[in-house]
C-alpha positions in Angstrom: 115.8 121.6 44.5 113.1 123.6 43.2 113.2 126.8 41.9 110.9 129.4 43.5 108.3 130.5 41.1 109.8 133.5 38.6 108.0 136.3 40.0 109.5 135.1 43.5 113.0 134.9 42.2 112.3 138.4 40.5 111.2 140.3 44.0 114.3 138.2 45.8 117.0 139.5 43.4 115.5 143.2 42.5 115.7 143.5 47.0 119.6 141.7 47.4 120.8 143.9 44.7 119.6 147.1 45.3 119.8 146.9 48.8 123.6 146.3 48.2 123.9 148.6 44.9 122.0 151.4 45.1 118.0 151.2 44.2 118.9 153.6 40.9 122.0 152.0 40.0 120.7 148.9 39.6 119.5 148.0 36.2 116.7 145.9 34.7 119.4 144.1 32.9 121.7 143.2 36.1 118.2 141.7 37.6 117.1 139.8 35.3 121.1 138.0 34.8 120.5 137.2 38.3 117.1 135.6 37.5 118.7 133.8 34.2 115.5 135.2 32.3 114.5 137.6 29.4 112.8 140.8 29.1 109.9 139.1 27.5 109.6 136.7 30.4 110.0 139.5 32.8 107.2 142.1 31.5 105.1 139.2 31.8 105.1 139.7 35.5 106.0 143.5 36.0 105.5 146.2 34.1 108.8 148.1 34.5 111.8 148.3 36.6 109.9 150.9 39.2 106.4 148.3 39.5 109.4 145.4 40.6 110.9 147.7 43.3 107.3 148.6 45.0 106.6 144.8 45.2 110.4 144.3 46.6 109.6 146.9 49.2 105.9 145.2 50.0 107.7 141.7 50.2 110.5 143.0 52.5 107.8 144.7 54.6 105.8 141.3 54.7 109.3 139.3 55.8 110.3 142.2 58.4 106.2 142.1 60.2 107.2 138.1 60.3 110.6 138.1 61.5 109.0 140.6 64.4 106.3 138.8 65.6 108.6 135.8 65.9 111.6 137.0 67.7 109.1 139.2 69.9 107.5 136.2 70.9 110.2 133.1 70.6 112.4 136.3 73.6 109.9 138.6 74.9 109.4 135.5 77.8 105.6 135.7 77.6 105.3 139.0 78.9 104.0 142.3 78.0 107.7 143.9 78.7 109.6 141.1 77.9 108.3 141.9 74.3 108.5 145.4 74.1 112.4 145.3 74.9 112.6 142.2 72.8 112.5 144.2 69.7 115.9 145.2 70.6 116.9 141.7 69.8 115.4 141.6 66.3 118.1 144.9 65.8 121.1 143.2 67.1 119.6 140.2 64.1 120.2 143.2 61.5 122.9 145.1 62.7 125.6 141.9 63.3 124.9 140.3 59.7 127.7 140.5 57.7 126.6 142.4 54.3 124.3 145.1 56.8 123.8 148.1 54.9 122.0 149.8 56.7 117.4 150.1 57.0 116.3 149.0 53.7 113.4 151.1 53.5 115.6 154.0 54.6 117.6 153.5 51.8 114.6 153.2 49.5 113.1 156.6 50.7 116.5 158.4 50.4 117.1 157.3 46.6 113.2 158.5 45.5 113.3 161.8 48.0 110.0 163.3 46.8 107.0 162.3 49.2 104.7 162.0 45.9 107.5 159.2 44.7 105.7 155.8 44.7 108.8 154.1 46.1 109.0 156.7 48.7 105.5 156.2 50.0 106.0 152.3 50.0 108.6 152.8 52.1 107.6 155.2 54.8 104.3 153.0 54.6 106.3 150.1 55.9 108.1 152.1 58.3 104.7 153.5 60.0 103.5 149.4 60.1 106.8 148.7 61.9 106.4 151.8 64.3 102.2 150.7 65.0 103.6 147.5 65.9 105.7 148.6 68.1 102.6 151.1 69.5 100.7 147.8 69.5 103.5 146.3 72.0 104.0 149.7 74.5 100.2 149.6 74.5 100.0 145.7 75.7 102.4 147.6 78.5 99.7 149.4 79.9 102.2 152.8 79.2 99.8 156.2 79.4 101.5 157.6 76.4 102.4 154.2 73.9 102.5 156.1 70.8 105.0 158.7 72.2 107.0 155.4 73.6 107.2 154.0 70.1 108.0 156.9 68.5 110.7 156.8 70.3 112.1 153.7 69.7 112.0 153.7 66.3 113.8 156.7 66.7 116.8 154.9 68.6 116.7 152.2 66.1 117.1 154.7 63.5 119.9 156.2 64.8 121.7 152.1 65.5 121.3 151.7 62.3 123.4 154.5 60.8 125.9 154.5 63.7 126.7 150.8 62.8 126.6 151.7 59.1 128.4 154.0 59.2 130.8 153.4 62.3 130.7 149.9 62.2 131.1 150.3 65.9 130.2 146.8 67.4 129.2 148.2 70.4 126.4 150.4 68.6 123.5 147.6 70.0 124.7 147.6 73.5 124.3 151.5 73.9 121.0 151.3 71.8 119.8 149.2 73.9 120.8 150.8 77.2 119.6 154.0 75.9 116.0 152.6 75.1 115.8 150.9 78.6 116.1 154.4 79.8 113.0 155.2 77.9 110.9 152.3 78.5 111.8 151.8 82.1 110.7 155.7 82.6 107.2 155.0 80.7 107.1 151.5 83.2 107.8 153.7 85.9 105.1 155.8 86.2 102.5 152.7 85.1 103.7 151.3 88.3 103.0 154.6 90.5 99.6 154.7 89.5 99.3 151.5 90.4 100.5 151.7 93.6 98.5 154.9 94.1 95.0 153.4 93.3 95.8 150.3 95.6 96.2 152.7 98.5 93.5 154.8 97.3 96.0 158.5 97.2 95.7 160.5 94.3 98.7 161.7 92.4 99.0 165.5 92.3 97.8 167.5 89.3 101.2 168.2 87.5 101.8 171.9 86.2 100.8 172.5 82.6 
């Protein structure tokens, strides 16, 4: 077999480890026995320990807006729903693997607190592109308020990740789940009342504001 080229193997080992370590307790040292290479070879691709975890958190963002638009469209069944509750599937792919620690970015942001933190602000970055695809999907939905919708989705797959982290409740997707039906089918709801109120030509009333 091949070996993936040494930057590749790098960004691989700097995101298994410190996903399962700790982001700060990992050493240069531990990552590059993983790799089987030397400092010298290493500062040839990075320049420190902090420029490898920012392209770690980049890669993992590229993987993650792969992994969605598969599994959206291989079980969202073609349609604008089907898709938008698919991403509940892509959560039940994290949350029954074995060695889940909970979100990586997540973990990233909690580890480098301080908004001005460079790993911070690549992780919330990834976290916004996961939430404006997610926008991108209630908005194929036709939903009068998508970005509201997505918002809070992400928020329910927030909380099923640290309930099975830290519970390691197995039922944690199945209420996630049910709990974001409840919010989608509400948004579909009212999508389908307009609907049916511009076929028959009535006009909704005016709600109180």
């Amino acid at each position: 077999m091949v070996k993936a080229p040494t930057r590749e193997r790098l960004i691989e080992a700097a995101s298994s480890r410190s996903y399962r370590d700790g982001f700060r307790n990992v050493g240069i040292d531990q990552i590059l026995s993983d790799v089987g290479i030397s400092k010298t070879a290493f500062y040839k691709h990075f320049e420190s320990k902090d420029d490898l975890l920012l392209a770690a958190l980049d890669g993992k963002g590229e993987w993650l807006d792969a992994l969605c638009k598969q599994v959206v469209w291989e079980r969202g069944g073609g349609t604008p729903e089907g898709q938008l509750r698919a991403i509940f599937d892509l959560v039940e792919i994290f949350l029954k693997q074995d060695d889940f620690h909970g979100c990586f970015f997540v973990r990233a942001a909690m580890e480098f607190p301080l908004p001005n933190e460079p790993v911070f602000q690549a992780a919330a970055r990834n976290k916004h592109t996961f939430e404006e695809f997610v926008t991108v999907l209630a908005k194929n939905c036709q939903v009068k308020k998508p970005e509201e919708l997505a918002k809070k989705i992400c928020l329910i797959i927030e909380g099923a990740y640290i309930t099975k982290h830290v519970t390691q409740n197995p039922q944690t997707i199945d209420l996630a789940k049910e709990v974001a039906n409840l919010a989608i089918d509400e948004a579909l709801r009212q999508v389908r009342e307009e609907a049916e109120d511009s076929s028959t030509g009535e006009v909704s009333p005016a709600s109180d504001s």
